[in-house]
N, C-alpha and C positions, 0 to 999 in steps of 0.2 A: 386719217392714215396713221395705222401704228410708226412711233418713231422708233428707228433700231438701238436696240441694246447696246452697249460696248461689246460685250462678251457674246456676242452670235459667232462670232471665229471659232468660238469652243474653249476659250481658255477658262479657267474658274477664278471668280474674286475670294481674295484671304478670307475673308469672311469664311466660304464654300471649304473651302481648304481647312480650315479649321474645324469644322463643325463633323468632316469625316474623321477626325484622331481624338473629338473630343468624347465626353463621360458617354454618351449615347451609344457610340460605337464599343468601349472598353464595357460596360455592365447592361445585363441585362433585369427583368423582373423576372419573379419566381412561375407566376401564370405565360411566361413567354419561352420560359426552359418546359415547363411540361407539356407544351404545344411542340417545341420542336422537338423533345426528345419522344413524345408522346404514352407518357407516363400517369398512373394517377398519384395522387399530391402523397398518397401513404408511401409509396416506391420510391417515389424521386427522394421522400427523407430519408425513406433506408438506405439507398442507395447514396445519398450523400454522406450519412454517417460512417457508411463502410468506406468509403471511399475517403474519407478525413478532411471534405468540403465543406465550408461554412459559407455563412450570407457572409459581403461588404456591404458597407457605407460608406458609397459617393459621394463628393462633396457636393455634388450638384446633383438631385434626385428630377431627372428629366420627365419620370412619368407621375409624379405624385409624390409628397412625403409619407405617406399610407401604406408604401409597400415594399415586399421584401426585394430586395439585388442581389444580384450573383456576379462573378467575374464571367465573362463571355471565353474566356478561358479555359476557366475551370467547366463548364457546361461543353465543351469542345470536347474538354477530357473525356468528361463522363461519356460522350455518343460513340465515343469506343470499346467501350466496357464491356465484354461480355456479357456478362453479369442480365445486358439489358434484355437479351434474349430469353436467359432461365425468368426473369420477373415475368416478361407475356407468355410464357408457356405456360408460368404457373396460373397467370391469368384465365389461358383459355381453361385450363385442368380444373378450375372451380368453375366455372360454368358447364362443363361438362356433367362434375359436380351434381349439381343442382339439376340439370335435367333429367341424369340416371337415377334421382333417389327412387322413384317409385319401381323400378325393376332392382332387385335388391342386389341379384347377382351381377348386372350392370356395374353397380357402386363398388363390389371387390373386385371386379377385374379391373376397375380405373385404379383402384388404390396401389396396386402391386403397380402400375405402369407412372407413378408418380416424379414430374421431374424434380431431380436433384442435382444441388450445387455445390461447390467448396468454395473456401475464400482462403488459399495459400498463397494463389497467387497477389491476392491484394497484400497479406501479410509481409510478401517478397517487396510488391511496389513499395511498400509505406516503409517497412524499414529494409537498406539495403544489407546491412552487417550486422550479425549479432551486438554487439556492443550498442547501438542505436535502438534497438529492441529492449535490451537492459534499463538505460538511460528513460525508458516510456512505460516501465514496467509499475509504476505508483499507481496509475488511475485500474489498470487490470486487476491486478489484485487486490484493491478494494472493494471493488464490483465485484469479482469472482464471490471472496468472500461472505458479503451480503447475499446471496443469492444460493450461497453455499447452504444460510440458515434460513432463510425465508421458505415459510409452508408452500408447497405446489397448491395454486388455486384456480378451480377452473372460468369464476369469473370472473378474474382477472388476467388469465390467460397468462399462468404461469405452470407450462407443463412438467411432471414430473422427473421426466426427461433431462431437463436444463437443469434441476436440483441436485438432482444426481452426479450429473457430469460436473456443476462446479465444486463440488463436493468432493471428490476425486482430486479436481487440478489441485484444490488448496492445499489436499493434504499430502500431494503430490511434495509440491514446493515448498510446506513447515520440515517433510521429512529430508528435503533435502536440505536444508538450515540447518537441523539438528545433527546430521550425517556431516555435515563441515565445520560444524560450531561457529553459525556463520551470525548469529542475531549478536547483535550489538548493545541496543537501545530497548526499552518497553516502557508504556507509560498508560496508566487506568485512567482512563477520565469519565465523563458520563454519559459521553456521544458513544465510547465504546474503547477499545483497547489497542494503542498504538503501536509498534512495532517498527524496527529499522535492522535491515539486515545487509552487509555487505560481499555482495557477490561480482566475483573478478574486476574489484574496484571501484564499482558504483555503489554509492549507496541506496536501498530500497526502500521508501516506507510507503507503510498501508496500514488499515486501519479494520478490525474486526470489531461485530454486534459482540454485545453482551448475551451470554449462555440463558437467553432470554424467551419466554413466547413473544414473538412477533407480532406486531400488528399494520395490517397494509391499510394506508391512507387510501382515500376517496379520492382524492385532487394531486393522486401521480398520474402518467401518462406510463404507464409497464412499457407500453408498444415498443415506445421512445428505449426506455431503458433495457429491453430485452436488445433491441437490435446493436445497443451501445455490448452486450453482453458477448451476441453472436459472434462479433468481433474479437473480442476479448480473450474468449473461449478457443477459438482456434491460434490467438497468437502468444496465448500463456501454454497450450499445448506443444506448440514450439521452441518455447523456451524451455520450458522442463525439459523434452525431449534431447535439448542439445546441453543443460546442463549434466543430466545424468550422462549421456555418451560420452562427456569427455573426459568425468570419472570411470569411464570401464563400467557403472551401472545397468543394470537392466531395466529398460522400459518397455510399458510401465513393470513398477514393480509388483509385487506378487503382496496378495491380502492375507490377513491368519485370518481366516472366517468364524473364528470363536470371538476372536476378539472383537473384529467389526461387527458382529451379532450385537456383541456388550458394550456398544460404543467406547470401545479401545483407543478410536483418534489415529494419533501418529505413531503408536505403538502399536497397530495392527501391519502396519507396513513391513515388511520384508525386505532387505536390501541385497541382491545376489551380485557378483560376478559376472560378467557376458563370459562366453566361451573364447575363452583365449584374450581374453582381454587384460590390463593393467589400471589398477586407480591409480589415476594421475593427481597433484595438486591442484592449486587453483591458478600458479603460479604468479601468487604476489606476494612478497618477502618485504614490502616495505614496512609492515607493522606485526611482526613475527612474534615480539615479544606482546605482545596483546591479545593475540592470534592464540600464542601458547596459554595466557593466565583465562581468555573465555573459555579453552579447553578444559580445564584445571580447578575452577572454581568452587566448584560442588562435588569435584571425586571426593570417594570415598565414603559421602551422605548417600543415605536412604531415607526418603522426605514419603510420609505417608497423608494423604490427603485425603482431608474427611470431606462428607457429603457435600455439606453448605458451600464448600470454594470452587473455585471455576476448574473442572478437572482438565480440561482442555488448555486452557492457558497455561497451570502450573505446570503437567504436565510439558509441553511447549519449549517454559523458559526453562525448569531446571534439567531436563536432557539437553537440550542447547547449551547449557554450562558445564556437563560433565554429571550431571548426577544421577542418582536410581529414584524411581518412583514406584510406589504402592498405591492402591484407594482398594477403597470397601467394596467389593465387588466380586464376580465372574472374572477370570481373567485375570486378577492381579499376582502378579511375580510376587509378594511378599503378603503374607500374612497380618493383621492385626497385632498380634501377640508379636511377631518376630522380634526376637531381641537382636538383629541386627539394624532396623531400625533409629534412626539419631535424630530425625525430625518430624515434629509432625505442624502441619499446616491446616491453623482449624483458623474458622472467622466464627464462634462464640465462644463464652466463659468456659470455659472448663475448670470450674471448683472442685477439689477433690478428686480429682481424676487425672493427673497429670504424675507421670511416672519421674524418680527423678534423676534416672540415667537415657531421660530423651530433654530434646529444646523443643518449644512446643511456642510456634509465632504466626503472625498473620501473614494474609499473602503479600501486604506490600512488603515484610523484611526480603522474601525472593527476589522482588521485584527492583529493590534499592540495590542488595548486593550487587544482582547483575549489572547494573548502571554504575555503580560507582568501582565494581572489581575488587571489593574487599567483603570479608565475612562479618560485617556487621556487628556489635554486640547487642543479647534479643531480647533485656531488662527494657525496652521500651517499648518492642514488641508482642508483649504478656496478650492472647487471645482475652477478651475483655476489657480490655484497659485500651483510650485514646492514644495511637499512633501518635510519631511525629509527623510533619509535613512532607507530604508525598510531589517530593523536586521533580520538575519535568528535565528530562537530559538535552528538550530539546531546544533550553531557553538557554541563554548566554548570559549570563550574569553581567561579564563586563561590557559586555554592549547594551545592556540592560541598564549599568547603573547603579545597582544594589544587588547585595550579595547577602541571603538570607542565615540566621544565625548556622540552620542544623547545616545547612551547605559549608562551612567553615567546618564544622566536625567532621563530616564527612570526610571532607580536603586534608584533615589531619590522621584521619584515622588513615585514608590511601598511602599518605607520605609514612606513616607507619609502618604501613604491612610492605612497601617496596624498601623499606630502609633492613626490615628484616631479611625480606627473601634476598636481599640481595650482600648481607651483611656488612652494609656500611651504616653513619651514624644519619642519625635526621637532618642535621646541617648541611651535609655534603650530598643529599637527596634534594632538599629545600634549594639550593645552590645550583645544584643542576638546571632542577626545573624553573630557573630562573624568577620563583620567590621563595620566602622567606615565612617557616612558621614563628606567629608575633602571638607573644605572651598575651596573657587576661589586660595588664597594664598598657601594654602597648596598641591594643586594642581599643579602651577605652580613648587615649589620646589620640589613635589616627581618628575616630570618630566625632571628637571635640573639632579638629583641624578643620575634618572637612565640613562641619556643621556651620564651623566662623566664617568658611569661605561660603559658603551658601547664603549666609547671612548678611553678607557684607554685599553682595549681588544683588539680593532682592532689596537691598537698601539703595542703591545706584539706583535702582528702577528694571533692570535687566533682565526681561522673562525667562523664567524658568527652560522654555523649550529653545531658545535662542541661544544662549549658551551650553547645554546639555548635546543639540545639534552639534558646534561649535564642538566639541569636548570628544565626540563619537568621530569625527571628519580628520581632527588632529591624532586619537590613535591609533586610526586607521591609517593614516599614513605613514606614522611611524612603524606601524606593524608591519 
């Protein structure tokens, strides 16, 4: 005879209790989401990408260490989604597909009746307020951009379509930078060319190819990165959209179709008035007097840019700054010969060819002004001749550590030109900004100090990163 249970009254042992709140119940596996949502494995990713769902890790993988988790949650979410509908329509539509090709007229009547979606609404779930759209705006426009210059290829399934359209957004949002004198930051590296712009107090950065032919790897997955795109595409459409409107803008704005024939750029762009409408500011006055010198920086130059430089980028940063541009072309405002003309921007020798009522420098001296907000002197920037060190803006010297020599010039040449425009002395500029420019002499000797204190460290036995830690922690806190 069976002996009875405890629990035959129906109560549950902790044990039982436990085992329903625990990891089994809170996650599920990826093969057990597309059973219940009943998806195939390519949708359910798209569909999680758009939706801005990732796997977890469990602490406790109930069904195997082998396999992907989800939150039970987030798969909750998703079985709400509209969205899920247009995927099995599209489903059935390629099947259908496929059984019409041999009646040809068949296949165009399906095509005209093709379901279509939008993703506004996801762009509303995912960011509720503009400002939160701002804040996420890095990884979009780097993507935009990449995709901006990447060839349409059809076997890799990058239709012509997408090329175009990101093509459009980008130069949408450089012309709206250059329309507010909103770029800050630029930096060349050899991944490609950085950029940081500050729009209604975020700061932006992204990152553009070099004015390069492209070449598409074997071992990317496009799929993946188109639908991180599709995303992208309609929520940078949004943002431009509400940036221009609340300048009084027209969107979009209108093309000179000469120019965009002659790959013009951001200079083919048009910027009109709405009807009855007012440009407004940006309304942030905290950094005006900054606001005013990016404005400011290059008026009155006219920089002509010859073939070999990036026309795109120079173009970019010195309308961003205030200035005129020319190049060799269809299409350009200025002439070769013009003698209004003041700069020219070549990246080789020019022997014997260099006029000498123009400045004639490489594209980083552009590229350092803007950064640093002073005009440069361009004996070091001679086309032919080794630059100086091309400083990124985006490192921090004193949290770094070391403070590289040309960055000291730099930092004197700035306190110079604010000590003029503002006609006070160097002192009382140095003073403000709470240091102190230090003679050739006094320089050597902070450098002896701190070399003894370094010295006398690594003689105690005191590693390097342990007080250097140590050193970054204290002032930090005082800061």
């Amino acid at each position: 005879m069976v002996k009875p249970s405890k629990n035959m009254g129906g109560k549950s042992t902790k044990k039982q209790l436990r085992a329903k709140g625990g990891v089994a119940s809170r996650y599920t596996t990826r093969n057990a989401a597309l059973n219940r949502l009943q998806l195939k494995l390519a949708d359910f990713r798209r569909l999680c990408i758009l939706k801005g769902i990732h796997p977890r890790e469990p602490k406790k993988k109930h069904k195997g260490q082998g396999k992907t988790y989800y939150h039970v949650k987030d798969i909750n979410f998703l079985a709400h989604e509209p969205l899920l509908d247009k995927f099995r329509a599209l489903r059935a539509y390629e099947r259908k597909i496929k059984k019409a090709k041999a009646p040809y007229h068949a296949v165009d009547r399906l095509e005209e009746r093709k379901p279509q979606y939008g993703l506004d609404h996801l762009v509303k779930e995912r960011y509720p307020t503009f400002q939160d759209a701002l804040r996420d705006m890095d990884d979009p426009l780097t993507l935009v951009q990449l995709f901006a210059r990447l060839p349409a290829d059809k076997r890799h399934g990058i239709p012509s379509e997408v090329v175009q359209r990101s093509r459009t957004l980008a130069l949408e949002f450089e012309s709206y930078v250059v329309k507010t004198n909103a770029l800050r930051k630029c930096f060349i590296s050899v991944k490609g060319i950085y950029y940081q712009a500050v729009v209604y107090g975020e700061e932006l950065t992204w990152m553009t190819p070099h004015a390069l032919a492209q070449t598409l790897p074997e071992d990317v997955d496009y799929r993946v990165m188109l639908t991180f795109l599709e995303f992208y595409v309609a929520m940078t459409g949004f943002v431009n959209y509400k940036l221009y409107h609340d300048r009084g803008l027209r969107y979009p704005p209108l093309l000179d179709s000469k120019l965009e024939d002659n790959a013009g750029g951001i200079v083919a762009v048009i910027h009109t008035l709405e009807d009855g409408a007012k440009a407004v500011g940006s309304g942030s006055n905290a950094k005006a007097s900054d606001d005013k010198l990016c404005s400011t920086l290059f008026k009155g130059s006219v920089f002509f840019i010859q073939r070999e430089c990036p026309k795109d980028m120079m173009i970019f940063v010195i309308t961003s700054f205030g200035g005129d541009v020319a190049w060799d072309g269809e299409g350009s405002p200025h002439d070769a010969s013009d003698g209004g003309i003041t700069h020219v921007v070549a990246d080789r020798p020019m022997d014997g060819k260099m006029a000498s009522n123009r400045e004639y420098v490489v594209p980083q001296w552009v590229v350092d002004c803007a950064n640093w907000r002073v005009l440069i002197p361009t004996e070091e920037y001679k086309p032919g001749t080794p630059p100086p060190p091309h400083l990124s803006p985006f490192v921090n010297s004193e949290e770094e550590g070391y403070t590289p020599d040309y960055e000291k010039t730099l930092r004197r040449l700035k306190a110079l030109a604010r000590a003029a425009r503002e006609g006070r002395s160097l002192a009382d500029v140095s003073e403000e900004d709470g240091t102190r420019m230090l003679t050739a002499a006094e320089e050597a000797a902070e450098e002896e100090r701190a070399y003894a204190k370094e010295l006398s460290k690594e003689v105690r036995g005191i590693p390097y990163s342990k007080w250097r830690c140590a050193r970054r922690t204290s002032s930090s806190a005082t800061g």
